[in-house]
C-alpha positions in Angstrom: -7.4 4.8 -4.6 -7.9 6.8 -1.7 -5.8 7.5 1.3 -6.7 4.3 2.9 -6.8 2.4 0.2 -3.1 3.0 -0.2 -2.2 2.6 3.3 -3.6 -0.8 3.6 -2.2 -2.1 0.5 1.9 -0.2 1.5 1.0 -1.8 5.3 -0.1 -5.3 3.7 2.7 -5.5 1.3 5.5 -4.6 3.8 3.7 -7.0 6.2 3.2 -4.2 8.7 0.4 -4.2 11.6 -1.3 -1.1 13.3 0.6 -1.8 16.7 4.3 -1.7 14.8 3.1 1.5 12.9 1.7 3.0 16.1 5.1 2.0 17.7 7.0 3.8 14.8 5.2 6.9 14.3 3.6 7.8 18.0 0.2 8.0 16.3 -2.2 5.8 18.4 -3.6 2.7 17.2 -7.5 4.0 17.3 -6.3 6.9 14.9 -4.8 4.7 12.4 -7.4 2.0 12.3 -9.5 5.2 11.7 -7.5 6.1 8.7 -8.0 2.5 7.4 -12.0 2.4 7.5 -13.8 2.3 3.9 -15.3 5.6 5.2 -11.8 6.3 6.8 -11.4 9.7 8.5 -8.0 11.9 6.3 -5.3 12.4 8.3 -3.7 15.6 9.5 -0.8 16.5 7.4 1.6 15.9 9.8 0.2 12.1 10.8 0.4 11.8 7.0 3.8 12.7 6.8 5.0 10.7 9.8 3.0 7.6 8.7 5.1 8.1 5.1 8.4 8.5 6.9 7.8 5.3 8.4 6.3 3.4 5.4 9.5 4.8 3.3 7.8 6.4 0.9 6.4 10.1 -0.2 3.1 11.6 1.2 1.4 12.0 -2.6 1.6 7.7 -2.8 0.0 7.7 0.2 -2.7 10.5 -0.7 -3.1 10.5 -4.5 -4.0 7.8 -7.1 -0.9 7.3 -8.5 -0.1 7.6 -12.2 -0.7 3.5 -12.8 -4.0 3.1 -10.7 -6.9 1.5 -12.2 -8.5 3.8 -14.1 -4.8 4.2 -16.2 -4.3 0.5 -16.6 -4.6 -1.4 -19.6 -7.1 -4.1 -19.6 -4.1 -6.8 -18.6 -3.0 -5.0 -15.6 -6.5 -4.3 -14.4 -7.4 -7.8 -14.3 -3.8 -8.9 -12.8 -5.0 -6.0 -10.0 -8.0 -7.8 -9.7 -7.1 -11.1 -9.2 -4.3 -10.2 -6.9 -6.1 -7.4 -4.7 -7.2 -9.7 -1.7 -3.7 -11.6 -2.0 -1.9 -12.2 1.4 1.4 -10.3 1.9 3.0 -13.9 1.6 1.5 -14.5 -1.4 2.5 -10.6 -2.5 5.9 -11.4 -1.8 5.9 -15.2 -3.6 4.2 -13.4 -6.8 7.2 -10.4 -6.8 9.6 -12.8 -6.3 8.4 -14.4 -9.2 8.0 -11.6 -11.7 11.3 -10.8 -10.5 12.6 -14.3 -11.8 10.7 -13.7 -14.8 12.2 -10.5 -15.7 15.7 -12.1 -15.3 15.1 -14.6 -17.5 13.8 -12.0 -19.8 16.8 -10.0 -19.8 19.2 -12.6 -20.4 
């Protein structure tokens, strides 16, 4: 994953739209639908870090493929990527919430 690649999937998992992050970090909205585009234009440092302030997480998950990404995975959690990639963030949240039940259940 790439930086836009991450920033879409934090923004559609926290249910978060350009205007709110514009409103949040000062950045315009032009910029940051810039950083989003397949062939999406890197950010300056300092956007980067103001857009991971705001998101609530560190600049490297935002610029790096993190330890788990897809070429990492084991053949189970590439498929569950898969299928779940073009999910809704309502669905995102419904499927956490169950994974979340299922881990309770697990663990007692």
């Amino acid at each position: 994953m790439n930086f836009s690649e991450n920033l879409r999937f934090v923004m559609e998992s926290r249910d978060i739209q350009v205007k709110e992050l514009s409103a949040q970090t000062g950045i315009s909205i032009n910029t940051l639908k810039s950083y989003l585009k397949t062939d999406a234009v890197e950010p300056k440092v300092s956007n980067a870090v103001l857009i991971a302030k705001a998101l609530h997480v560190n600049v490297e998950s935002l610029a790096l493929s993190p330890p788990g990404s897809e070429e990492n995975m084991s053949a189970e959690l590439r498929e569950i990527h898969l299928l779940i990639k073009d999910f809704s963030p309502k669905d995102l949240r419904l499927l956490l919430a169950l994974a979340r039940a299922i881990r309770v259940n697990d663990c007692s």
